[in-house]
Structures are given as C-alpha cells and as structure tokens.
C-alpha positions as CSV (number, residue, x, y, z in Angstrom):
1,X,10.5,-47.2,48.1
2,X,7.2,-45.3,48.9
3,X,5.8,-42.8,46.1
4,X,3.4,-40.4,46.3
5,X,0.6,-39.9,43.4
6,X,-0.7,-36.9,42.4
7,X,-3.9,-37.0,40.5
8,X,-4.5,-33.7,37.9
9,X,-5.3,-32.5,34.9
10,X,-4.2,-30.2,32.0
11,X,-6.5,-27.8,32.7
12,X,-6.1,-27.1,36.3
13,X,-3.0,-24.8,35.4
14,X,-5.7,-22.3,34.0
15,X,-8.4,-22.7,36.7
16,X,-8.8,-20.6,40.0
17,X,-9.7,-24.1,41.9
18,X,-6.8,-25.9,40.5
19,X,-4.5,-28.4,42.3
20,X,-6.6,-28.5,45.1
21,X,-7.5,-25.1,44.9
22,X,-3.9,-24.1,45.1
23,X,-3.5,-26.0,48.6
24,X,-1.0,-28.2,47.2
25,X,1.5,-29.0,44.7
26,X,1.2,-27.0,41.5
27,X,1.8,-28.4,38.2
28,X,0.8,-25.2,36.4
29,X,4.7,-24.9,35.3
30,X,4.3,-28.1,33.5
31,X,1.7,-26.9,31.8
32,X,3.1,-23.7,30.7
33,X,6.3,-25.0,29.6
34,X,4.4,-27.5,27.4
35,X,2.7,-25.0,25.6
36,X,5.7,-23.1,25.2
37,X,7.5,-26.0,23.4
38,X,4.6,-25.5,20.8
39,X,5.6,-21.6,19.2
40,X,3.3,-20.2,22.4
41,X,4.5,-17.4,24.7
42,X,2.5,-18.1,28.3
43,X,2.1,-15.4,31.4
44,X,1.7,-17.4,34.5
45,X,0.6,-15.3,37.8
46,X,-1.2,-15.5,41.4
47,X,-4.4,-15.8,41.7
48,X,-5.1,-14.2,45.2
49,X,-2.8,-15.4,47.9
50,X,-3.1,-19.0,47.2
51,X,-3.3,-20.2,43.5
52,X,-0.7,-20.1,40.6
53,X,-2.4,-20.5,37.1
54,X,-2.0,-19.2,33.2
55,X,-3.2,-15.9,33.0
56,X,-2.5,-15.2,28.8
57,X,-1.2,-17.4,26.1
58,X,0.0,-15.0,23.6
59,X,1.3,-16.0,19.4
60,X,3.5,-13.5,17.6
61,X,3.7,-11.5,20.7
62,X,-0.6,-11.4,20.7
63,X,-2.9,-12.6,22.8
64,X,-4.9,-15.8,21.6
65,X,-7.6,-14.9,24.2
66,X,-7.9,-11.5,25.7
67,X,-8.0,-7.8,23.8
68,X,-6.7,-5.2,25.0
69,X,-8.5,-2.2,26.5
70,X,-7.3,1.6,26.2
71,X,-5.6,0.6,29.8
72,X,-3.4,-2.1,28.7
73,X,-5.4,-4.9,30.4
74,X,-6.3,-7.9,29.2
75,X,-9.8,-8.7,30.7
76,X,-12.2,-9.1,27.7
77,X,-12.3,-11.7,26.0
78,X,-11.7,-11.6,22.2
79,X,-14.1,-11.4,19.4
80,X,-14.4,-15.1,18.8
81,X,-14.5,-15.9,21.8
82,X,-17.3,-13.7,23.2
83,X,-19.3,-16.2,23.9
84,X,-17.8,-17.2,27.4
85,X,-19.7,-16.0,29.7
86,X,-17.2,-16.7,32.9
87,X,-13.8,-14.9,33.1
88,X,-10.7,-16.7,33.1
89,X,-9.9,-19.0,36.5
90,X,-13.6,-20.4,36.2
91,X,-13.9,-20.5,32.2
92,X,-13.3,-24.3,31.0
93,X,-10.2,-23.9,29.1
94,X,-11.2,-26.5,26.5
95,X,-13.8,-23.8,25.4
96,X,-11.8,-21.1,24.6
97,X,-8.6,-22.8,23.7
98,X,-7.6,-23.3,20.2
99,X,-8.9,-26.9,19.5
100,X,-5.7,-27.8,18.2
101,X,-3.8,-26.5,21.2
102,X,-6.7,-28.8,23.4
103,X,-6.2,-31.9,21.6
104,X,-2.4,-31.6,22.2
105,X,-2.6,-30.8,25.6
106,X,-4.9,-33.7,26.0
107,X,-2.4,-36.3,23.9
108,X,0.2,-34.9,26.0
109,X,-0.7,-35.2,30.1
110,X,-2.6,-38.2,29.4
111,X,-2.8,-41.0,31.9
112,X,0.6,-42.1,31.1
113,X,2.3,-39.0,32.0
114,X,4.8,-39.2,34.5
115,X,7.4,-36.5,35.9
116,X,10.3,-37.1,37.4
117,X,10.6,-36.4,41.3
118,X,13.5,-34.4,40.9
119,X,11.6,-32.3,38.2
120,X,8.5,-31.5,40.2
C-alpha cells in the first residue's frame, strides 16, 4: 500500500513558517497535546489566514512566557526571557522554552515518531 511521509519538527507548531508555512498538513495538535500530557495548559490559534501554531504555554494557570500588560495581552515577553529579541512565530522555541520542556520535546518527536493515519 502507498504511504505518504511527512517530514517536521517539534518546533514548527510554534513558528509562523511552520509545516510548510501552514500550506499543508499541521501537526501543531501533536505538539500541543504532548505538552499537555506533561502538567502544561497550551493556547493554540491562527496565525493570519493560513498557519495554526502555540500561541502561550501557561503552568498553574500562568504563562511560562508572556506577562501580561494592563490590557490583558500577552505580547512581552517575560523577565527571563527578555533577551529574545523576535516575537513569538519567528523566535526559536528552543530559546525561550524551559530546557527541560526542550529536551522532552526533543526525546519525544524524534526520528522514530510515527502517527497513526487515522490520528492525523
């Protein structure tokens, strides 16, 4: 029976370019639900007309990433993490990630992950 192979990574589901550039099939859910199994809470959104990706990845109902402004919006980046300079969607997750969150991720969709058809 013929397959079809898709080639991605982890960090796609939190870049604005991802999967294609959100042109094909989107793994972000994978992603998200991943983390989740880990004590995370993830917000997942749009990203223009086109690309699906992880917007927040909040602990103990908190961001891990963003602070909040007097608006309610979640567009700086925390203290620690001041020092990246992009926003997130062109950011590169593994440096502003919890490194433990990174290396699980990364032991995780390794190159012996498979999905089931019926699950994609």
């Amino acid at each position: 029976m013929p397959k079809y192979t898709t080639i991605w990574q982890w960090d796609d589901a939190f870049s604005k370019f991802g999967f294609s550039d959100g042109d094909g099939w989107n793994g972000t859910h994978l992603v998200s639900d991943f983390i989740e199994t880990l004590g995370y809470e993830t917000s997942c959104d749009n990203w223009g007309i086109h690309n699906y990706l992880i917007t927040d990845i909040q602990k103990d109902g908190k961001s891990i990433l963003f602070k909040e402004d007097a608006n309610g919006s979640l567009d700086a980046w925390l203290p620690h993490l001041a020092h990246i300079k992009e926003p997130l969607g062109y950011a590169e997750p593994s440096s502003y990630l919890p490194k433990e969150l990174v290396e699980e991720l990364n032991t995780h969709f390794n190159d012996d992950y498979l999905i089931d058809e019926k699950a994609a």
